[in-house]
N, C-alpha and C positions, 0 to 999 in steps of 0.2 A: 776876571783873570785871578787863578790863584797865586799866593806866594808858593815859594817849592822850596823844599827843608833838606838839605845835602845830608846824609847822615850816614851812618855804619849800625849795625843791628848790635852791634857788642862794643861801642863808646858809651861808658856812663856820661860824659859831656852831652851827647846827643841826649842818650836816654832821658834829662833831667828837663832839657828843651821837651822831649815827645810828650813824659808825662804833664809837663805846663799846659802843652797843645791839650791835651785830654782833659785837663781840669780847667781852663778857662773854656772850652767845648769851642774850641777851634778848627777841628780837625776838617770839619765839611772845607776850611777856606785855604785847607795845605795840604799840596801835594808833597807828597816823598820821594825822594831819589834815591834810595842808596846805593853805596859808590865803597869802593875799595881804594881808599888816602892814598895808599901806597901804590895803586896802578889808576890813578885820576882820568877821568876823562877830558877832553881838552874844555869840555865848557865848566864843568869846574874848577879848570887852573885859572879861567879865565874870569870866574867869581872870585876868585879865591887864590891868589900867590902862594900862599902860604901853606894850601893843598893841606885844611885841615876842617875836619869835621866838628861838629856842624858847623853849617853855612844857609843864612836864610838869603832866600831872593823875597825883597817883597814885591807889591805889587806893581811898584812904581821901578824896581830894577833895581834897588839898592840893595849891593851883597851886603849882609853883614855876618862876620866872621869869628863869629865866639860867642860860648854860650851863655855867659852873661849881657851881653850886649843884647843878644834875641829875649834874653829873656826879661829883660828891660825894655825892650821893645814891645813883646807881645803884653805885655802887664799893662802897657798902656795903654794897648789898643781895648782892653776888657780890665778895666780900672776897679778896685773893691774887691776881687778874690785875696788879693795876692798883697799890695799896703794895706795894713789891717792897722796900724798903728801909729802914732803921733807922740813925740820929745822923744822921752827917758825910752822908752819900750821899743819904739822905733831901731834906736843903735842897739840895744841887747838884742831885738833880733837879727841886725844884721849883724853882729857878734856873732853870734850863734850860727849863722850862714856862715862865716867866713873858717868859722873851725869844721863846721861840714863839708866845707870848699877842701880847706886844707885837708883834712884825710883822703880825700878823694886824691889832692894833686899827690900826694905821699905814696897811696898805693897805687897809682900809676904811673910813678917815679920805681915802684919795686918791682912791677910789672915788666916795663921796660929794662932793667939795670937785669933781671933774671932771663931774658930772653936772648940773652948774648951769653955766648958759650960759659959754660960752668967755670972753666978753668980762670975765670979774666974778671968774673964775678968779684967787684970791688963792696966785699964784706961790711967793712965799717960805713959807704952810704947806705947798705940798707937796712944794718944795725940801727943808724939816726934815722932814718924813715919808718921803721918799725914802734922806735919811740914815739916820734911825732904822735902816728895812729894812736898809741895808747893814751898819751897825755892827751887829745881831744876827745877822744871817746870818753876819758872821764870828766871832762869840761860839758859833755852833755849829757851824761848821766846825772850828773849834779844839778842838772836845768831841767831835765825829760820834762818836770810840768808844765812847761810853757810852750812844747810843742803840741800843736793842734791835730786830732784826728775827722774833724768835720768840715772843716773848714782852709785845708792845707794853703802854706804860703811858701814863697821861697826859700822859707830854712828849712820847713816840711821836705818839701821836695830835696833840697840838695841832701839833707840828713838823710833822708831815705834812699835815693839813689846810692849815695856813699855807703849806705852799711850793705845795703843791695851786693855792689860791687866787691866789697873786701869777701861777701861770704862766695862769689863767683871766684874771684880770683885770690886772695889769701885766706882762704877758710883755716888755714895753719895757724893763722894768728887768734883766734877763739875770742874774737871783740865781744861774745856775750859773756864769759867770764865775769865773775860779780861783778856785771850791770843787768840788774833783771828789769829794773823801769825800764830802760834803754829800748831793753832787748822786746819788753811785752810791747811796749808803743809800736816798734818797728814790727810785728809780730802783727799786729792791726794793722798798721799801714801798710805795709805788703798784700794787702788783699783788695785793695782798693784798686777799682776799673782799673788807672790808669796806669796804676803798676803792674798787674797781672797782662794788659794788652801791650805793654812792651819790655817785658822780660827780653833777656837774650837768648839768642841761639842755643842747645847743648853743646857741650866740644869746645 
């Protein structure tokens, strides 16, 4: 039996779960669903209260419900890609994850907040979400060398999907602006399998 991955083709959430599945080479053992959040199918309310993607079913029936949980989940199923480190280096990389996290949650915070009529558009949170994006992107421009391109881990991935996404959805905000490490790493990482097999939709 496989597990099934609830997902949406244009969630960086998902996307950073698909690309995981591609780089731990998981893929043969998960099936896909995608599913429209916003018009759920009833066996995914039924995975899922919360009616939010992604969502794995594993083998055994356990929904689990967020993309870091899946992806703590599938890391252990395929141990050694993705923990690459032990003490001091360990927490700087999830440091480094967690400012990838956060640009992501920022521009999906601005995403959302501009999707609601222009006229109601509360300016100053997306003034301070615009921030956020730039004080982490310089927090990893400052670090680029310790992002891997052979060997990707979960800072890898969330870093990549997050610059992924601002250039989909705020390409206005010009996150390659002097950060050229930044921008060449991610320039490499964008070509990798498992980012080029799940890109989003156009549109």
């Amino acid at each position: 039996m496989k597990m099934k991955l609830y997902c949406n083709l244009t969630s960086p959430y998902a996307r950073k779960v698909r690309v995981a599945i591609q780089e731990l080479g998981l893929a043969e053992r998960i099936e896909e669903a995608v599913i429209d959040p916003l018009n759920p199918p009833p066996e995914f309310l039924a995975a899922n209260p919360l009616s939010r993607v992604p969502t794995l079913m594993t083998e055994r029936g356990t929904a689990l419900p967020d993309s870091r949980i899946i992806l703590d989940y599938l890391m252990q199923r395929k141990a050694g890609l993705i923990a690459r480190w032990r003490g001091t280096r360990h927490w700087e990389d999830l440091r480094r994850t967690q400012m990838a996290d956060g640009i992501l949650d920022a521009a999906v915070a601005s995403v959302m907040e501009k999707r609601r009529p222009e006229s109601i558009h509360y300016t100053p949170f997306l003034d301070r979400q615009s921030a956020v994006i730039h004080r982490a992107l310089d927090a990893l421009q400052a670090e680029t060398g310790h992002l891997a391109q052979t060997t990707p881990g979960r800072c890898e991935i969330s870093s990549g999907v997050a610059l992924a996404y601002l250039d989909f959805r705020l390409p206005y905000l010009e996150w390659r602006k002097n950060r050229d490490a930044l921008a060449d790493w991610f320039a490499a990482f964008a070509q990798r399998p498992s980012m080029q097999k799940t890109q989003p939709p156009a549109g």
